[in-house]
C-alpha positions as CSV (number, residue, x, y, z in Angstrom):
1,X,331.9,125.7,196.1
2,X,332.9,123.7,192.9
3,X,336.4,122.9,192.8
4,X,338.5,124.8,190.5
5,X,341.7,123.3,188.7
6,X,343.2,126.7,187.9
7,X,344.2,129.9,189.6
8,X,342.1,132.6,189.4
9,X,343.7,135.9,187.2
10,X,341.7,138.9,187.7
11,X,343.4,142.0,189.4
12,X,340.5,143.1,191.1
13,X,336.7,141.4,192.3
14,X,333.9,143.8,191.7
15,X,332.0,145.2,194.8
16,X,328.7,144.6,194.9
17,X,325.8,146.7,194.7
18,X,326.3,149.7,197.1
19,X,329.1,148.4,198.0
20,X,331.4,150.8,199.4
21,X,335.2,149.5,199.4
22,X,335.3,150.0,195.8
23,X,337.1,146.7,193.3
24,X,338.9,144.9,195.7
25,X,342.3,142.7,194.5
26,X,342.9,139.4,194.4
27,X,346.3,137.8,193.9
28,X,348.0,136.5,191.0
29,X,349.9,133.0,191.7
30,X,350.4,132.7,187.8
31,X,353.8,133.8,188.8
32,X,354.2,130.9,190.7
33,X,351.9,128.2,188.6
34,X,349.4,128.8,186.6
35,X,347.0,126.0,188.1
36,X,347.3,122.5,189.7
37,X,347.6,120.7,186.7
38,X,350.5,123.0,185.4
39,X,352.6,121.7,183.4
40,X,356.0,123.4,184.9
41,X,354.6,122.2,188.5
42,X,354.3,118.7,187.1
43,X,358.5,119.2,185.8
44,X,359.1,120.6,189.5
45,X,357.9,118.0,191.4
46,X,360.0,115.4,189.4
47,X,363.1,117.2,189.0
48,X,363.1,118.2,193.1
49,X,362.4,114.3,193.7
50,X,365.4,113.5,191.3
51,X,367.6,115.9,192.2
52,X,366.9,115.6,196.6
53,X,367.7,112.0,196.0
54,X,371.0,112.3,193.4
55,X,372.0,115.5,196.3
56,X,372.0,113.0,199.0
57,X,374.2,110.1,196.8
58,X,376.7,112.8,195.6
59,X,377.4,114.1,199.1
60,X,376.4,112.1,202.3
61,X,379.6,111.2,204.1
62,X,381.4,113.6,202.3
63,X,381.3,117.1,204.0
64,X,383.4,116.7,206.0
65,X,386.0,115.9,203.3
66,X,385.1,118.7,200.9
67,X,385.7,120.7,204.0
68,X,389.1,120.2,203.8
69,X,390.3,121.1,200.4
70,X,391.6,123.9,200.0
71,X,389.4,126.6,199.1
72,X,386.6,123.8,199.9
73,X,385.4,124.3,196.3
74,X,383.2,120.9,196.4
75,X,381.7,122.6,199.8
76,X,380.6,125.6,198.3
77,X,378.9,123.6,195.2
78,X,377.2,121.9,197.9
79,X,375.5,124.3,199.9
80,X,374.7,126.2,195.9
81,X,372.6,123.2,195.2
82,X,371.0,122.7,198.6
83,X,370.3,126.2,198.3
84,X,368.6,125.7,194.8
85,X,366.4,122.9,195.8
86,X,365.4,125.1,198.3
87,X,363.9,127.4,197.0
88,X,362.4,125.4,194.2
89,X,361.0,123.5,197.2
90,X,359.6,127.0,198.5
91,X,358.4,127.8,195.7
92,X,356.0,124.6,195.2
93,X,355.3,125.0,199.1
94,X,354.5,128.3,198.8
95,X,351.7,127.6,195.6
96,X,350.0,125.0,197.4
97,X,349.7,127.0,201.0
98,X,348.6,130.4,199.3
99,X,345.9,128.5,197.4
100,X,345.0,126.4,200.4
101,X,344.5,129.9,202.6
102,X,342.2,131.6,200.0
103,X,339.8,128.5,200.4
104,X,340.7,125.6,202.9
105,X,337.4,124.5,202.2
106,X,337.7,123.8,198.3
107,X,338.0,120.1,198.7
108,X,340.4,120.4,195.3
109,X,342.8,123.0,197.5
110,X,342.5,120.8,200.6
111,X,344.0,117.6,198.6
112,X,346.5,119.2,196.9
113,X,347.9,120.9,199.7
114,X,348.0,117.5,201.5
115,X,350.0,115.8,198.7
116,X,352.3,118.5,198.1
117,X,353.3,118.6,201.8
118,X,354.5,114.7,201.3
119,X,356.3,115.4,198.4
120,X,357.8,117.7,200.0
121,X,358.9,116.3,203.3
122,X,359.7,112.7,200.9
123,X,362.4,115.4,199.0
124,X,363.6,117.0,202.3
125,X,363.8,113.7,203.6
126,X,366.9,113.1,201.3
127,X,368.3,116.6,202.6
128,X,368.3,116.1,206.5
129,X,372.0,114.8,206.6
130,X,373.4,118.3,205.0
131,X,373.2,120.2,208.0
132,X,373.7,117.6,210.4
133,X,377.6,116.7,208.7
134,X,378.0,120.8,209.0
135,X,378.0,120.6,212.4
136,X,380.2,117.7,212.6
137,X,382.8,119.1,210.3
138,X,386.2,120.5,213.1
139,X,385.7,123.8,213.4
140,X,389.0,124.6,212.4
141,X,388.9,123.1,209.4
142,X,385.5,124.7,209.0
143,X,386.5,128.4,209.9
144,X,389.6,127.7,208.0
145,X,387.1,126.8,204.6
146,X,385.1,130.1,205.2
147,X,388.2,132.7,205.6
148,X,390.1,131.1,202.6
149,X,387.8,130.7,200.3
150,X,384.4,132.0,198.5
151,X,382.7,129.6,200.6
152,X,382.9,133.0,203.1
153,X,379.8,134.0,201.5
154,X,377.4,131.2,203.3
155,X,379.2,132.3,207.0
156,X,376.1,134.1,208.3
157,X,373.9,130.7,207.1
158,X,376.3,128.5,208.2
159,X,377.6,129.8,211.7
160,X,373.7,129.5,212.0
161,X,373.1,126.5,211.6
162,X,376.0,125.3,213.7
163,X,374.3,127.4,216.4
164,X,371.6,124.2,216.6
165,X,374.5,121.3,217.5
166,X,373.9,121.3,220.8
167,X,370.1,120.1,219.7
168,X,370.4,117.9,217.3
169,X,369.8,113.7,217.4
170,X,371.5,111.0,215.6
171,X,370.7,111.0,212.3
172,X,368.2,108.3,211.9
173,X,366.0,110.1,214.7
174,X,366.2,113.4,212.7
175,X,365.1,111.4,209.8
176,X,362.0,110.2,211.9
177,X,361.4,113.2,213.5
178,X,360.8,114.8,210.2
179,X,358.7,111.9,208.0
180,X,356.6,111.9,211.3
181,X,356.4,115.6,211.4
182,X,353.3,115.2,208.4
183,X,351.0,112.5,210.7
184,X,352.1,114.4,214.0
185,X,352.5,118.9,214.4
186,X,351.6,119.6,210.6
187,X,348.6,117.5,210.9
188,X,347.1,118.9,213.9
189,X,347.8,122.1,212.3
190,X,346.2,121.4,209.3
191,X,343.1,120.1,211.9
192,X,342.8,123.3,213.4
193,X,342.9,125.5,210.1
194,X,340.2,123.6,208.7
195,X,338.3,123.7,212.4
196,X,338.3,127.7,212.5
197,X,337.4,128.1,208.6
198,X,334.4,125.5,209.2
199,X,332.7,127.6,212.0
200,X,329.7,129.3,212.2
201,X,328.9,132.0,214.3
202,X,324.9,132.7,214.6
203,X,324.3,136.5,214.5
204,X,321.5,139.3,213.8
205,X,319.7,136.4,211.9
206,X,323.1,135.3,209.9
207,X,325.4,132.5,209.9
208,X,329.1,134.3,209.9
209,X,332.4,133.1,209.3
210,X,334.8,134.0,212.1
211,X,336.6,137.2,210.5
212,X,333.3,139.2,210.0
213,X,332.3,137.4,213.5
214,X,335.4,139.1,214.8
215,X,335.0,142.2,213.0
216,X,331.7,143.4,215.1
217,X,333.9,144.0,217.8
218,X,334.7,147.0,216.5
219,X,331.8,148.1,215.6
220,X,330.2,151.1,216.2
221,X,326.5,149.7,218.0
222,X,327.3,148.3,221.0
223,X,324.5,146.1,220.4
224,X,325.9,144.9,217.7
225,X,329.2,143.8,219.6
226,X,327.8,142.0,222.6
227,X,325.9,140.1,220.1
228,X,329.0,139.1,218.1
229,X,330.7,138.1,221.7
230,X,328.0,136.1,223.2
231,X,327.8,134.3,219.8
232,X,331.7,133.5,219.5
233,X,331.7,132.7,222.9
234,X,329.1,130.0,222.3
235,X,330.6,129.0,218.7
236,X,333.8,128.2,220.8
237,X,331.9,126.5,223.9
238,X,330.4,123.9,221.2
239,X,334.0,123.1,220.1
240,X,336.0,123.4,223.6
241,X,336.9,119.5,223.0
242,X,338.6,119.3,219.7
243,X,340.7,123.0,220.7
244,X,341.2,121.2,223.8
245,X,342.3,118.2,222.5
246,X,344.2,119.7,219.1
247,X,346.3,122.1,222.2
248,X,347.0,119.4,224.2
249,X,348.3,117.5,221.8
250,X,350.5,120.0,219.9
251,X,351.9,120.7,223.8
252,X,352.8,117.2,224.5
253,X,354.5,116.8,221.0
254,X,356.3,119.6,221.3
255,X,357.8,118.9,224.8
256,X,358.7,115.2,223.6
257,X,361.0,117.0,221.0
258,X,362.3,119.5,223.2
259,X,362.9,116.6,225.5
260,X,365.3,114.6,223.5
261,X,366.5,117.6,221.9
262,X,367.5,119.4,225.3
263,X,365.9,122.2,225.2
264,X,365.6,122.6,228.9
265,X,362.6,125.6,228.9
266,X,359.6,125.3,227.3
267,X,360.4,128.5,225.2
268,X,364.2,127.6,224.3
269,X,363.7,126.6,220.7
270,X,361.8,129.8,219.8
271,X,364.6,131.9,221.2
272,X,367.2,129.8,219.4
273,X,365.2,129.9,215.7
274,X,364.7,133.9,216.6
275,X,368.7,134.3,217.4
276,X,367.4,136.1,220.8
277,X,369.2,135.5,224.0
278,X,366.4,134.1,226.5
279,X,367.6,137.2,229.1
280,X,366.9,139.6,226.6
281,X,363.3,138.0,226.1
282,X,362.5,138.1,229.7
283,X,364.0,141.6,230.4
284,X,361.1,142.6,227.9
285,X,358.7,140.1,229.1
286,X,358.9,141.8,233.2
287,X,359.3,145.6,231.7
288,X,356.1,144.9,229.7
289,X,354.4,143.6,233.1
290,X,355.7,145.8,235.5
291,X,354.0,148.6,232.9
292,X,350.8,147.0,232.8
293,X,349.4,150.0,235.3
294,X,350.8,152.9,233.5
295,X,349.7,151.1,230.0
296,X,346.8,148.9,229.7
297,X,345.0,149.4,233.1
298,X,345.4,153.6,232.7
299,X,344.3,153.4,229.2
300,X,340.9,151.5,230.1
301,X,339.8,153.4,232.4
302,X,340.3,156.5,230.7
303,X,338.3,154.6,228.0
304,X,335.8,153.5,230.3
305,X,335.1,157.1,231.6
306,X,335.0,157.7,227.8
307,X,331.5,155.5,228.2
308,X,330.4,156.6,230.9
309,X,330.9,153.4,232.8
310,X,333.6,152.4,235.8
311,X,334.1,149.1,233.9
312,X,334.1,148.2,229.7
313,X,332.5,144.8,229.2
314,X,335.5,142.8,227.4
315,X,333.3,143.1,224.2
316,X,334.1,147.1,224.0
317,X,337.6,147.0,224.5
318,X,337.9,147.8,220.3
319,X,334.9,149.9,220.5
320,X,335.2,152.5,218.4
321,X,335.0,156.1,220.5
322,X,331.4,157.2,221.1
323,X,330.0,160.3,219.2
324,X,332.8,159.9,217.0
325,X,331.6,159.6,213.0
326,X,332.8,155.8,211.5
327,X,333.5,155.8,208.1
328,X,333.9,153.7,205.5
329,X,337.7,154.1,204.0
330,X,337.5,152.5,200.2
331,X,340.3,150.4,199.0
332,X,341.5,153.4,196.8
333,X,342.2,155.7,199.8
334,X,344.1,152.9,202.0
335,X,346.4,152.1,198.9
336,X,346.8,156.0,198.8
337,X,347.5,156.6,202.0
338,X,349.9,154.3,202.9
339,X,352.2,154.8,200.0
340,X,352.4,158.4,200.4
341,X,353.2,158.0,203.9
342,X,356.0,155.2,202.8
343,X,357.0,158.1,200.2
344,X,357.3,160.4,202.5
345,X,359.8,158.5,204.5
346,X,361.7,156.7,201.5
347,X,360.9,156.7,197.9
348,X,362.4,153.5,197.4
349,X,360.1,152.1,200.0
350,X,357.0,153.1,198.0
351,X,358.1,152.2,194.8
352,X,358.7,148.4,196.5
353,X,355.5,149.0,198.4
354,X,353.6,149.8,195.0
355,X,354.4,146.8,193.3
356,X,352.1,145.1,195.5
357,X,349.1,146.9,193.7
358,X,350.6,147.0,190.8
359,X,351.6,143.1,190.5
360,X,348.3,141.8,191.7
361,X,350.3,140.1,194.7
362,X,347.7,141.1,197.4
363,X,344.8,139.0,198.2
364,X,341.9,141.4,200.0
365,X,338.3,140.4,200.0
366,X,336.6,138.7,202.5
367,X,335.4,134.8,201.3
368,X,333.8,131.7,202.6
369,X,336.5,129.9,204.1
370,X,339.1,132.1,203.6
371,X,342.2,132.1,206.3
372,X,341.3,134.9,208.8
373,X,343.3,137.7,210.0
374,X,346.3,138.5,207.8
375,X,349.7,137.7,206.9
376,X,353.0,138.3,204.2
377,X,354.2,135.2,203.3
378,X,357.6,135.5,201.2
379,X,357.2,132.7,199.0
380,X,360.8,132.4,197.7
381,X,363.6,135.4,196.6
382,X,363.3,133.2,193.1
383,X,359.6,134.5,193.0
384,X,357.9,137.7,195.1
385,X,356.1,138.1,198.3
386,X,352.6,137.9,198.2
387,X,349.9,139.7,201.1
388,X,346.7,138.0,202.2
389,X,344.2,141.0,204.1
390,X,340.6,140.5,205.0
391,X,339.5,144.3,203.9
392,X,336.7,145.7,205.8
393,X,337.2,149.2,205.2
394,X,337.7,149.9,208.6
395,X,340.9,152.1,210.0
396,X,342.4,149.3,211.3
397,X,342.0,147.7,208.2
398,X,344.1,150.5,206.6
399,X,347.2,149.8,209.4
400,X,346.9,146.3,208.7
401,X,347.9,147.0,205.3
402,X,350.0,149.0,206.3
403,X,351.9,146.4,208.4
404,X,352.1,143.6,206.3
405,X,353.4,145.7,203.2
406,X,356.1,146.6,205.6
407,X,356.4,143.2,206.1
408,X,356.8,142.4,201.6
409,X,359.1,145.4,201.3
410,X,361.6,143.6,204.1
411,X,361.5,140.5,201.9
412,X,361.7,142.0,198.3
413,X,364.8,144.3,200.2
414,X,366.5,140.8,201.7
415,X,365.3,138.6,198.7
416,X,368.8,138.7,196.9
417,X,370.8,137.3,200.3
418,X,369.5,134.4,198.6
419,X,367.2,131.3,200.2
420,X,369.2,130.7,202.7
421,X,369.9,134.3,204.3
422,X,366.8,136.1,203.4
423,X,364.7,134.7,206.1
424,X,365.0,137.0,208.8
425,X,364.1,135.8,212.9
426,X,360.9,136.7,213.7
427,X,361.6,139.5,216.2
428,X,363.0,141.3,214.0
429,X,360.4,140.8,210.9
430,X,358.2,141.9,213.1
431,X,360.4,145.7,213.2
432,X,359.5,146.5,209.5
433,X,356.3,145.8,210.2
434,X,355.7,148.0,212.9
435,X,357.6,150.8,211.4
436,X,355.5,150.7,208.4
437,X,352.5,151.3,210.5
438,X,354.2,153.9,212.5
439,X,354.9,155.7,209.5
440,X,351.3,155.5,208.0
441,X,350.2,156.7,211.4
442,X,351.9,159.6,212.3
443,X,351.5,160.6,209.0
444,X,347.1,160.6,209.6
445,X,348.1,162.3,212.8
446,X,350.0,165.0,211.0
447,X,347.0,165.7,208.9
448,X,344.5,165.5,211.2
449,X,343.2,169.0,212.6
450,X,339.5,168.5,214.0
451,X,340.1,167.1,217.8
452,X,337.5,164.9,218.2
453,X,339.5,162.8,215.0
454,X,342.5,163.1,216.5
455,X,341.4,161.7,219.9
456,X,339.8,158.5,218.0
457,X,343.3,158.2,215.6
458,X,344.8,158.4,219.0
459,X,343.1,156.1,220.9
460,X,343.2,153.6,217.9
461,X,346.9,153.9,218.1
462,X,347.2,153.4,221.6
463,X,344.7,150.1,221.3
464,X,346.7,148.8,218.8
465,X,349.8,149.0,220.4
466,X,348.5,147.8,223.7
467,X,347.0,144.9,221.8
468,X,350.8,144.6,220.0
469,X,352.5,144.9,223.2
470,X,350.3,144.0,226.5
471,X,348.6,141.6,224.8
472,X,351.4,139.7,223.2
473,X,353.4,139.1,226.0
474,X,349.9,138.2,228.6
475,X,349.7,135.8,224.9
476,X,353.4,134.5,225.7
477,X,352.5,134.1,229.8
478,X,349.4,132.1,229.0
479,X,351.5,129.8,226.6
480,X,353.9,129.3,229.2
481,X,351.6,128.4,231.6
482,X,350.0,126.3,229.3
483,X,353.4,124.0,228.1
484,X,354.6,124.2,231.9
485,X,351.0,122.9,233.1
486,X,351.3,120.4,230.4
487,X,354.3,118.7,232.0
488,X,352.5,117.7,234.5
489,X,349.6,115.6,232.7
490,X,346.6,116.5,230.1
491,X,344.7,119.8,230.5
492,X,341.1,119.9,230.4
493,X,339.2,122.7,229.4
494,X,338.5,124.1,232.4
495,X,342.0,124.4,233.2
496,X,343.2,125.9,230.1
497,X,340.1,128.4,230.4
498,X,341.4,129.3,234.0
499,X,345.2,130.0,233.0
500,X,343.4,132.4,230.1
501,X,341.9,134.0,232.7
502,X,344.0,134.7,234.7
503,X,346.6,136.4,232.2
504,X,343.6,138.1,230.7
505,X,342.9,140.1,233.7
506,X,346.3,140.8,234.9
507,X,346.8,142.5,232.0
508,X,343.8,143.7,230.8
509,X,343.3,145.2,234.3
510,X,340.2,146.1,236.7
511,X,338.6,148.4,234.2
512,X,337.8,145.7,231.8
513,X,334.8,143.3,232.9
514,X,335.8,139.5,231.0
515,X,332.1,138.2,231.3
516,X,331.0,134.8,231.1
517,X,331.7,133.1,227.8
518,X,335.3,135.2,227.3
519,X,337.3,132.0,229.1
520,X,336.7,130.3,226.1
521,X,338.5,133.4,223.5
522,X,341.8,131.6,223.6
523,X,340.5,128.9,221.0
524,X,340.8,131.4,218.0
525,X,344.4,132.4,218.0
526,X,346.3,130.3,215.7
527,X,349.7,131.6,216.8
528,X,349.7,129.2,219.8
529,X,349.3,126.1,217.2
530,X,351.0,127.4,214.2
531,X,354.1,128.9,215.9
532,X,354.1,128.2,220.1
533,X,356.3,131.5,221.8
534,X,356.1,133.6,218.5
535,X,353.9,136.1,219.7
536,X,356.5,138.3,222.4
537,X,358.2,139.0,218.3
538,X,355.1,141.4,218.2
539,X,356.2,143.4,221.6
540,X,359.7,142.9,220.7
541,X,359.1,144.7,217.1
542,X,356.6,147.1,218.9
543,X,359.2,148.6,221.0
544,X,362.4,148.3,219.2
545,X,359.8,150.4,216.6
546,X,358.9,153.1,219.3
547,X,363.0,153.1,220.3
548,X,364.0,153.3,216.0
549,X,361.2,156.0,215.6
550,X,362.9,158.3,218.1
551,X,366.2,158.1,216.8
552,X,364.1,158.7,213.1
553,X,362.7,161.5,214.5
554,X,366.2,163.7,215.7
555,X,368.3,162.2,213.4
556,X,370.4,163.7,210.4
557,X,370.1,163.1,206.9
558,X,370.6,159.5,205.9
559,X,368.2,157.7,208.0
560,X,366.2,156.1,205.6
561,X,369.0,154.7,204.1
562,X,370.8,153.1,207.1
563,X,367.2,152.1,207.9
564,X,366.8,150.2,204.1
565,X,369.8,148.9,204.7
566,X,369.4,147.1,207.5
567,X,365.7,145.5,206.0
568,X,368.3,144.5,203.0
569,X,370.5,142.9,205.2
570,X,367.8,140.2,205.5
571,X,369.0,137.3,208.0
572,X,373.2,137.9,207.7
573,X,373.3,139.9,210.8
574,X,372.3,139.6,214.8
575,X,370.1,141.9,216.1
576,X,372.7,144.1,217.7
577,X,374.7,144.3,214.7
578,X,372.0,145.6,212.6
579,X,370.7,148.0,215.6
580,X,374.6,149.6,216.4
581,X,373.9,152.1,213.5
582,X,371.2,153.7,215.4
583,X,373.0,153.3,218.9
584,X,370.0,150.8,220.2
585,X,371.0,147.7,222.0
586,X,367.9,145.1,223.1
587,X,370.4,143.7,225.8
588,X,370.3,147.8,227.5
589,X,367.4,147.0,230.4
590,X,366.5,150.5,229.4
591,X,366.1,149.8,225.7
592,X,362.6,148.7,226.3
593,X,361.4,151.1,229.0
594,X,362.0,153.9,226.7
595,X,360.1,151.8,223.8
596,X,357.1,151.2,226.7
597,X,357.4,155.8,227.3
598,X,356.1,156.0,223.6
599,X,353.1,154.3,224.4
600,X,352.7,156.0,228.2
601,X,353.5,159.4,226.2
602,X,350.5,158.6,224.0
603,X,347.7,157.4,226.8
604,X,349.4,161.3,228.2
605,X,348.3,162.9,225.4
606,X,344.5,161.6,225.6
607,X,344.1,162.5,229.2
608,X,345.8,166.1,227.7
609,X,342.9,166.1,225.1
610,X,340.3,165.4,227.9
611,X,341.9,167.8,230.1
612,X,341.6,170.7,227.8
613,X,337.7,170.3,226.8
């Protein structure tokens, strides 16, 4: 493909012949730039490297100072400009990595990602010593600052960031940390995007890219799906060595920085940057295993019977139901039928949720080198959200959307906390998410009469919450074993195919047959390079969901509003303050068992279906 100098405009691509989906969209970033050589970028880039560098001259040595003013006026005007270059620097980091995901392969997209990620670590660079003279301002003097004074507004940023003290090095070593940060974790990042969009996956005479590769799976010939498997599985044979290599080294850098930081276990840093207590992670981590039997084992075998077989091959684990009619669903009727489920829940939430169509700030076909899978990425609360999908047409297609507009209606809600207190910890993004396609499917459910459709919506639901829950946290046990095996010297393949293994069928279960070739599946998920230990957010959203549904369910009047609320309230509160409205609390042991009953109550209701032919 011929590189192109200028975003793409059009709302929608046009299907092709017989196509079926109808027009798809394709985003917008005009509202960001309007192309690589845009003038207003150009003006960015210079005014962030001026103003990063004048930031650091004005105020280096002098927090601590400012601190103790009275009303810390000098303070405040400090963290109002940090903030500003902030998000000015999101907004050019943003550009370059939505561009970069619609094609890492455009050789034009590839270099200008590259250089914008050095201009802006150079401008961060010139930043570092902001947060590290917070946390070495008294805390009396501090606390003092906050109560007295307007500079109260920043508390829920700033009693953040003095959360990471403990962790942090002399300044000097932060500053190398982060200039090395480009040649070391971001470049091995960038490595294995470029890997996975650059591979091939030979199948039914065609040469695949990995998301329609990975789409098969679910479809409805079982032919069709051992093909796809056998011809990952040999895809990600022929490139064991560079996974091997990229993992091992992301592992090793990572522990050298939790190392001198003092992170004593391997997943401390995660819980710290998701405001989690590590207890509260590993009661959900042993409730999820201990309910491996009544979840994920009792489900495939029911599924298995389903096939007429003791055991699925690992390949029709997503299988759809058999004798159950597949259709098509065309863009049209997913954009319908999640906002009139959001709707009928909140109007407010569909009216944010409609923008999305509306705007042109959703990305859906599927494209030669094209990031896979999907994702929301919040750009900057200056700008808008934007949504990248691969859309099949498929009904799991339909809940992805669902989910990740859940996700862009929590950041539109939490955009005016402002850069520094919209981001919210990953466990709970991951709740609006979920809720969203909790919503869209109990509203299917509700309309759904003929029994053999019901059973497939059901099962569907059941698989993706097993695959949100059971699979997350056997995802979070493999990545332990993996940092923890790292310790102790370089993996080879072989070994980081056998720790796969062996979380694979602990939690898949006996019903599930992992064939040869699926000890080689751990290659493709880009969570364990991109983000090491995010994945149990996925089973901590999944079951705070199931828990926040219940209360939905029997509540009064004024649900949706507390619920809004809290998605407004961005990242200013802990978790437990923004769950006391609904009397939930993530530290109760039974918090998550009654989240895990949703999905037990669910597999009941299959066997019920069975039961009553």
């Amino acid at each position: 493909m011929a590189p192109r100098s200028k975003t793409r405009t059009a709302a929608v691509r046009k299907p092709a012949p017989g196509a079926k989906l109808g027009a798809l969209p394709e985003w917008n970033l005009n509202d960001l730039y309007s192309g690589l050589d845009s003038p207003a970028l150009a003006r960015d880039l210079e005014s962030v490297a001026t103003r990063s560098s004048e930031f650091e001259t004005d105020y280096k040595g002098r927090l601590a100072a400012l601190a103790a003013e009275p009303g810390a006026p000098g303070l405040l005007e400090a963290v109002k400009r940090y903030e500003a270059l902030g998000d000015l620097l999101g907004r050019i980091g943003s550009y370059s990595g939505l561009l970069h995901a619609t094609d890492s392969t455009n050789p034009a997209y590839t270099k200008f990602y590259g250089d914008m990620s050095e201009r802006i670590t150079d401008a961060y660079s010139h930043l570092l010593f902001f947060d590290l003279e917070i946390n070495r301002i008294d805390d009396a003097v501090l606390d003092t600052a906050m109560r007295d004074g307007p500079l109260g507004h920043y508390r829920p940023w700033i009693e953040d960031v003095r959360k990471e003290k403990p962790y942090q090095l002399e300044d000097r070593l932060e500053q190398l940390f982060h200039e090395k940060s480009l040649t070391g974790y971001s470049a091995w990042n960038r490595q294995y995007d470029d890997t996975v969009a650059a591979l091939r996956f030979r199948i039914g005479g065609k040469d695949l890219g990995i998301e329609p590769a990975l789409s098969l799976l679910q479809d409805a010939d079982g032919k069709k799906r051992k093909a796809a498997a056998e011809a990952l599985a040999r895809t990600f044979k022929e490139n064991l060595r560079p996974f091997t290599l990229i993992t091992n080294t992301l592992a090793k850098d990572k522990e050298i920085s939790d190392r001198w930081r003092g992170f004593k276990d391997v997943a401390e840093a995660r819980h710290l940057s998701n405001r989690v207590e590590p207890e509260v992670v590993e009661a959900l981590v042993e409730a999820v295993r201990a309910a491996y039997p009544k979840l994920s084992h009792r489900y495939y075998a029911l599924k298995a019977k389903w096939f007429g077989k003791k055991r699925l091959p690992h390949w029709d684990r997503n299988a759809p139901l058999p004798k159950v009619a597949q259709r098509t669903i065309p863009w049209a009727d997913a954009r319908a039928t999640v906002i009139t489920a959001y709707g009928a829940f909140s109007p407010r939430m569909a009216e944010v949720a409609d923008q999305f169509f509306v705007k042109n700030w959703i990305d859906a076909p599927v494209r030669p080198g094209k990031q896979p899978g999907a994702f929301a990425h919040p750009t900057v609360p200056s700008a808008h959200p934007y949504v990248l999908l691969n859309y099949q047409g498929k009904p799991r297609d339909v809940m992805t959307l669902a989910h990740e507009l859940g996700h862009g209606v929590h950041q539109v809600l939490a955009a005016p906390n402002g850069p520094l207190m919209a981001p919210t910890p990953l466990t709970l993004a991951e709740t609006a998410s979920v809720f969203g396609e909790m919503l869209t499917f109990r509203k299917l459910l509700a309309n759904t009469t003929d029994k053999k459709q019901r059973k497939a919506m059901l099962a569907a639901k059941v698989e993706d919450m097993i695959n949100t829950v059971v699979r997350q946290i056997a995802f979070y046990t493999f990545e332990r074993k993996v940092h923890l095996e790292r310790r102790k010297g370089e993996l080879t393949p072989d070994k980081i195919c056998e720790l796969w293994m062996s979380v694979q069928s602990e939690s898949l279960g006996p019903a599930i047959e992992l064939k040869p070739g699926y000890e080689t599946f751990w290659t493709y998920i880009p969570h364990f390079i991109h983000s090491p230990f995010y994945v149990y957010a996925y089973a901590f959203g999944d079951c705070l969901v199931n828990s926040l549904y219940a209360v939905y369910e029997r509540s009064d009047e004024g649900f949706a509003e507390r619920y809004l609320d809290m998605l407004a309230a961005g990242g200013t509160k802990h978790h437990s303050e923004l769950l006391a409205p609904f009397g939930l609390d993530a530290r109760d042991p039974q918090f998550w068992d009654g989240g895990l009953s949703v999905i037990a109550n669910l597999i009941g209701e299959l066997e019920g279906l069975d039961a009553s032919r």
